[in-house]
VEXLO-644178 format. One record per atom (N, C-alpha, C): x, y, z; residue in one letter. Coordinates in steps of 0.001 Angstrom, whole numbers, padded with zeros to 6 digits, always signed. Layout:
// VEXLO-644178
XYZA/...
// end
This chain:
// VEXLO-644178
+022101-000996-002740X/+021694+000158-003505X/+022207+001411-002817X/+022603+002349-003526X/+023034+003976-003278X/+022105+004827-003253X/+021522+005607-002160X/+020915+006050-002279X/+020919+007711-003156X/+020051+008056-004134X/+020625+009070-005150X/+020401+010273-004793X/+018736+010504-004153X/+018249+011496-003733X/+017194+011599-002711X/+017579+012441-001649X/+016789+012126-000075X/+015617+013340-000555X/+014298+012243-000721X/+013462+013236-001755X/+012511+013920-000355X/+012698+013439+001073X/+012312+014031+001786X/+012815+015120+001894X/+014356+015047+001705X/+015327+016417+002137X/+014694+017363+001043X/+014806+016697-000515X/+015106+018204-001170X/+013374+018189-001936X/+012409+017564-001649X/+010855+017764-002578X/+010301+018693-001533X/+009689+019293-002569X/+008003+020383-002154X/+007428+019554-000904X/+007447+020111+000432X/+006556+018999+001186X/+005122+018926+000976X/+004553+019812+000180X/+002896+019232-000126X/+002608+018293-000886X/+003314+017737-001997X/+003207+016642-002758X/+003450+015104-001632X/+004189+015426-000547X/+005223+014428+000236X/+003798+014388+001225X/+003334+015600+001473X/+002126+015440+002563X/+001145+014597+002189X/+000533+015241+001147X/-000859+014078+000096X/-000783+013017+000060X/+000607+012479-000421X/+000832+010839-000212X/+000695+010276+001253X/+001119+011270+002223X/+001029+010597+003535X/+000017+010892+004166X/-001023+011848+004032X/-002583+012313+004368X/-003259+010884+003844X/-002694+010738+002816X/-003689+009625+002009X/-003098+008184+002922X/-002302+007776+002731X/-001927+006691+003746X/-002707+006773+005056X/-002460+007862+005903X/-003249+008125+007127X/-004928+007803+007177X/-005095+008263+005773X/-006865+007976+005854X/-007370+006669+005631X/-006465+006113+004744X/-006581+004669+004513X/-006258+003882+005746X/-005158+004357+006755X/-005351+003554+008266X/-006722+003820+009095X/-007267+004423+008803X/-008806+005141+009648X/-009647+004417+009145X/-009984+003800+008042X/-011034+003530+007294X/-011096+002030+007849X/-012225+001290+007584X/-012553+000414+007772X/-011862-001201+007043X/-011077-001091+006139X/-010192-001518+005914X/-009365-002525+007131X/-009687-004110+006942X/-008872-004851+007941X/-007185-004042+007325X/-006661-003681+008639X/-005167-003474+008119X/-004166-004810+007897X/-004327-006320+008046X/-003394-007095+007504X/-004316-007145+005941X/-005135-006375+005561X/-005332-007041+004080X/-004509-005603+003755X/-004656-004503+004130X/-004311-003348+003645X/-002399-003874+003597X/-002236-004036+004576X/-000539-004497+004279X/+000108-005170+003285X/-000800-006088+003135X/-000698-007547+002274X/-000997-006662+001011X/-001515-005908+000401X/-001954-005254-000565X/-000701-004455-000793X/+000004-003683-000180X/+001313-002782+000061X/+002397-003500-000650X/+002356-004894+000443X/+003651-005887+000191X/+003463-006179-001692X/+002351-006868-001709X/+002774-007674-002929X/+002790-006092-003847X/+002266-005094-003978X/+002268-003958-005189X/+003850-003764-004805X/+004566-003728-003949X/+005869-003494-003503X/+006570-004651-004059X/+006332-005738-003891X/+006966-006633-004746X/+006984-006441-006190X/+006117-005977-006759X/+005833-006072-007975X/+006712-005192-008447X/+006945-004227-007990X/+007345-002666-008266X/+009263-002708-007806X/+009593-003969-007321X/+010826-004178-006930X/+011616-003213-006065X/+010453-003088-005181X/+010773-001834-004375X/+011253-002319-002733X/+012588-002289-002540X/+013146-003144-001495X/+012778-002295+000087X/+012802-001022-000117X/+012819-000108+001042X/+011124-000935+001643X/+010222-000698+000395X/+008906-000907+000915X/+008441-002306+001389X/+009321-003203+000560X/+008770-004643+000721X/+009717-005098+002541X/+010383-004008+002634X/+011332-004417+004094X/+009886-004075+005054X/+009643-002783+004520X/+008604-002148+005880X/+007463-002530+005894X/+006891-002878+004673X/+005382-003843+004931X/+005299-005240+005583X/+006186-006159+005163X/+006768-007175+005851X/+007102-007034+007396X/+007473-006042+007573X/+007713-005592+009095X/+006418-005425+009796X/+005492-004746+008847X/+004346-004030+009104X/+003713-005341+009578X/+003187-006021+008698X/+002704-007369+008963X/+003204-008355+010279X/+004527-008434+010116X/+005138-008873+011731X/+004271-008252+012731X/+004518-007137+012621X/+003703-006691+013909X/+002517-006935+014006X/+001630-007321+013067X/+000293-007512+013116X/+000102-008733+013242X/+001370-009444+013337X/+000510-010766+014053X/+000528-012053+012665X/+000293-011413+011645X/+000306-012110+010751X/+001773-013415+010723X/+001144-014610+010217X/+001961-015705+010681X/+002679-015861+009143X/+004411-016133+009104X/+005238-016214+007909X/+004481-016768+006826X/+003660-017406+007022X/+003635-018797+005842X/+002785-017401+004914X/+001975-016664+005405X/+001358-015611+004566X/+001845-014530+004314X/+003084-013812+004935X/+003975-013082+004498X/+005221-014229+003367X/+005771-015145+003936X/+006168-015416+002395X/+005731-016157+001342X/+004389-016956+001314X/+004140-016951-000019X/+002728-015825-001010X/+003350-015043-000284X/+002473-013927-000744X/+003162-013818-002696X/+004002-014075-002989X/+004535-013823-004037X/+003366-015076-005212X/+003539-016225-004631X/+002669-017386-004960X/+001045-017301-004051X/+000160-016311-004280X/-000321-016029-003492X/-001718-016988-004159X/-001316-017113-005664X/-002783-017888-006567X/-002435-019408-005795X/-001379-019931-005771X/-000988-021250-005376X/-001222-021401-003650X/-001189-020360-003003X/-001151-020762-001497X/-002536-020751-000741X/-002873-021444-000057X/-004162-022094+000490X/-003978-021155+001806X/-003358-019999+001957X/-003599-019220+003712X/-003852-017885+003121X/-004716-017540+001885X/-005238-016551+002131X/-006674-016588+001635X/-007912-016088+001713X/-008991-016229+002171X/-009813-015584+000705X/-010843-015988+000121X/-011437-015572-001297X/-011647-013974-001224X/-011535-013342-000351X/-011786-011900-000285X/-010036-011407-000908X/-009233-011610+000375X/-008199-011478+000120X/-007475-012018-001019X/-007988-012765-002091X/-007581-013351-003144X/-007837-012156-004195X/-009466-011744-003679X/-009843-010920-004713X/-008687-009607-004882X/-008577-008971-003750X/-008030-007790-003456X/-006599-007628-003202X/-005882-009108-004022X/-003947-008984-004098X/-004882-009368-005804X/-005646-009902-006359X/-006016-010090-007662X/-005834-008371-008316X/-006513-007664-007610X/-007101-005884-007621X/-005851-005566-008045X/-004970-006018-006505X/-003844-004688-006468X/-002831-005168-007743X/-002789-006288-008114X/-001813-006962-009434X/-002327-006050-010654X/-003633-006294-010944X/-004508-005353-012101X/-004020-003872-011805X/-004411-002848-010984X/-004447-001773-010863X/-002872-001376-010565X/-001753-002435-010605X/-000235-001904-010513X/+000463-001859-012089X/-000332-002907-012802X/+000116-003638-013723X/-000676-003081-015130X/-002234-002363-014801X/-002907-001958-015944X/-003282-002611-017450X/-003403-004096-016770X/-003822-004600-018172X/-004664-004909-018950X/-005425-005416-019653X/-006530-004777-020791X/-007757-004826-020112X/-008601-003914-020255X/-009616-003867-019691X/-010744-005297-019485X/-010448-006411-019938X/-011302-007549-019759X/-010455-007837-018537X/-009132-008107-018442X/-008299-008258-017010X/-009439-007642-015676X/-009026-006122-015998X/-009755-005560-014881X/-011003-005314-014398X/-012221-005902-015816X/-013620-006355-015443X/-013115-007621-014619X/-012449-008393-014863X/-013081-009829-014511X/-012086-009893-013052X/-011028-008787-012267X/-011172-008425-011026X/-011694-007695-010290X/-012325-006680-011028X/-013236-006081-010697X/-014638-006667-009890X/-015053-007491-011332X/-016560-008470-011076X/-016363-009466-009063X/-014476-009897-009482X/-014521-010464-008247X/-014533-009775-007112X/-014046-008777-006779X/-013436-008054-005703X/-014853-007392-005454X/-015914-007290-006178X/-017075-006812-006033X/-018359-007963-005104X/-017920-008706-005384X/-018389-009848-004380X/-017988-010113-003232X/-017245-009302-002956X/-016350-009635-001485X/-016572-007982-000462X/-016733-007175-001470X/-016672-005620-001123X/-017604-004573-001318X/-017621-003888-000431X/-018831-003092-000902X/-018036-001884-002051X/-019102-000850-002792X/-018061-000023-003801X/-017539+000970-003059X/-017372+001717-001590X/-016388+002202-001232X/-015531+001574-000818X/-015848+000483+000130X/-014055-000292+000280X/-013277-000364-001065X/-014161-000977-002325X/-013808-000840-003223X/-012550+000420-003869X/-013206+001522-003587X/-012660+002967-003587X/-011297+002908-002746X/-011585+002507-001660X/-010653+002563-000810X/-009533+001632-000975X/-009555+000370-001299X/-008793-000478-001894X/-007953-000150-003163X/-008925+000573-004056X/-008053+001147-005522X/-006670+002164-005301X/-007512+003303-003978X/-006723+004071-003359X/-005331+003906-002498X/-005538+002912-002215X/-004727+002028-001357X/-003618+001795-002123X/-003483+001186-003282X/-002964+000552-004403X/-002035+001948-005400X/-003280+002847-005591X/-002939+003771-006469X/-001199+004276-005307X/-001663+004590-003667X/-000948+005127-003116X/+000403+004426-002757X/+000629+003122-002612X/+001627+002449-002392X/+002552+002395-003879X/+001606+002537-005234X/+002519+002384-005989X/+003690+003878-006550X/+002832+005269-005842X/+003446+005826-005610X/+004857+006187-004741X/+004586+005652-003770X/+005659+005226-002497X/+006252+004791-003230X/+005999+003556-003637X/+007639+002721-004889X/+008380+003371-005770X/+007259+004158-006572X/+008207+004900-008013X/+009038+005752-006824X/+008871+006619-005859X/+009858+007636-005006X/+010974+006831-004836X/+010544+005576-004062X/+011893+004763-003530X/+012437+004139-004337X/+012122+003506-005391X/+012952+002882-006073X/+013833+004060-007002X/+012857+004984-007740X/+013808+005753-008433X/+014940+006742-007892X/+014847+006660-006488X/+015691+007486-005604X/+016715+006608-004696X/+016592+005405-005261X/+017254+004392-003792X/+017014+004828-002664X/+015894+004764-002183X/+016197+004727-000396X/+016246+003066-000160X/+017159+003233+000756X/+017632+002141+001270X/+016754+001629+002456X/+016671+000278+002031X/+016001-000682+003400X/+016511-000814+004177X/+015566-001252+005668X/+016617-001627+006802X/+016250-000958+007789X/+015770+000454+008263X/+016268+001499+008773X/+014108+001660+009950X/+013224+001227+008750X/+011977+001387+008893X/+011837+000526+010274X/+011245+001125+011601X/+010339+000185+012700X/+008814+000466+012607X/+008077-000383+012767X/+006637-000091+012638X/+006102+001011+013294X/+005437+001555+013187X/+005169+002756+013896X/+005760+003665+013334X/+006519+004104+012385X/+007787+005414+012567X/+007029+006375+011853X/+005722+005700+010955X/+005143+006991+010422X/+004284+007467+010702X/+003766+006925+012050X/+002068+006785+012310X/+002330+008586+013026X/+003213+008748+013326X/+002957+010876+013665X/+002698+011613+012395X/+003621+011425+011270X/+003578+011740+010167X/+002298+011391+009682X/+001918+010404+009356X/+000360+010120+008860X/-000995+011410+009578X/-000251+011207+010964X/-001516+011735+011623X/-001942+013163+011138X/-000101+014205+011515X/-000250+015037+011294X/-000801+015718+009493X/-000279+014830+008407X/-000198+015298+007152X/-001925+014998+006825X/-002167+014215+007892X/-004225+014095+007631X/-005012+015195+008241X/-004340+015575+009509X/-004820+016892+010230X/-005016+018064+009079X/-003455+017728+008237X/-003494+019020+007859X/-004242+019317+006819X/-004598+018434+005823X/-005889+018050+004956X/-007040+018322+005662X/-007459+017994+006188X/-008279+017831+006894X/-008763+019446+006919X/-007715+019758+007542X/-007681+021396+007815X/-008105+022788+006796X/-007509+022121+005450X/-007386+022762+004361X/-009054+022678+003996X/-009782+021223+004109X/-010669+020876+003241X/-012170+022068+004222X/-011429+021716+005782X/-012379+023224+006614X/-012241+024638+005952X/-011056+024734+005214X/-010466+025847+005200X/-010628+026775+006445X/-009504+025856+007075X/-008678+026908+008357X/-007447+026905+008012X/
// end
C-alpha cells in the first residue's frame, strides 16, 4: 500500500490528541490489557486495517500472549484458548464495529454483562468505538505497516491524557 496522506503531518492536532487521550485512559483503567489488545486486533481485522493489525499483534507479543491466541483470533467462536469473558468482549467488539440489528446487540450485550461490570462495560464500548477510529485514519490514508515497536506511543498517550486532563481542570 501507498501511503496517501501523513494525517499526522497535515490534521488539526486536537482531533489527533482525543483519539490518543482516549487510548491513554483506556491503558489506566482497569481493563486486563491482553483483552484490551485482543479487542484492537480483531476490530482491526475486521476493518482490514494492516498498519493496526501489525501493531496490536506486536502489542500482544509483548504481553506475553502465546501465538495460538494471537492467530486464531480470526476463528475466535471455534478456538478453545480464549476464556467466556473474553468470548463475550471480541462478541462486543464484532457488534459495536459491525452495528447490527439491535436483537444482535441485546443478546451481546446480555452476555458481556455477565462477565462485566457496566463501567468496564463503558470502557470496553470505548475501547472499540476508539480503535475503530484508528482504522478508518489508517486505512483511508494508507499508513503503512511495519515501522510500529511496542511502546512508541506510550509518551504520546501520556502526554495527549495530561493534556485533557488539564483542559477538564481548566488550566
Amino acid at each position: 500500500m501507498t501511503i496517501r496522506l501523513d494525517y499526522f503531518k497535515h490534521a488539526d492536532p486536537l482531533p489527533l490528541q482525543a483519539l490518543t487521550a482516549i487510548s491513554g485512559y483506556l491503558r489506566e483503567t482497569d481493563l486486563d490489557p491482553q483483552l484490551l489488545s485482543l479487542m484492537e486486533l480483531r476490530a482491526s481485522q475486521l476493518n482490514g486495517c494492516a498498519y493496526c493489525i501489525d501493531m496490536h499483534s506486536k502489542d500482544l507479543l509483548a504481553l506475553d500472549v502465546s501465538l495460538p491466541r494471537i492467530h486464531l483470533l480470526t476463528a475466535w467462536r471455534e478456538a478453545n484458548v480464549y476464556s467466556p469473558a473474553e468470548r463475550a468482549a471480541l462478541a462486543w467488539t464484532e457488534a459495536v464495529t459491525r452495528l447490527p440489528d439491535g436483537e444482535t446487540l441485546q443478546r451481546c450485550y446480555v452476555e458481556l454483562s455477565e462477565h462485566f461490570s457496566s463501567r468496564a462495560i463503558t470502557q470496553l464500548t470505548f475501547a472499540v468505538i476508539v480503535i475503530n477510529s484508528w482504522n478508518r485514519l489508517s486505512v483511508a490514508f494508507g499508513r503503512e505497516p511495519g515501522q510500529y515497536r511496542p511502546g512508541d506511543l506510550d509518551g504520546a498517550m501520556k502526554r495527549a491524557l495530561e493534556r485533557f486532563a488539564d483542559l477538564r481542570l481548566g488550566n
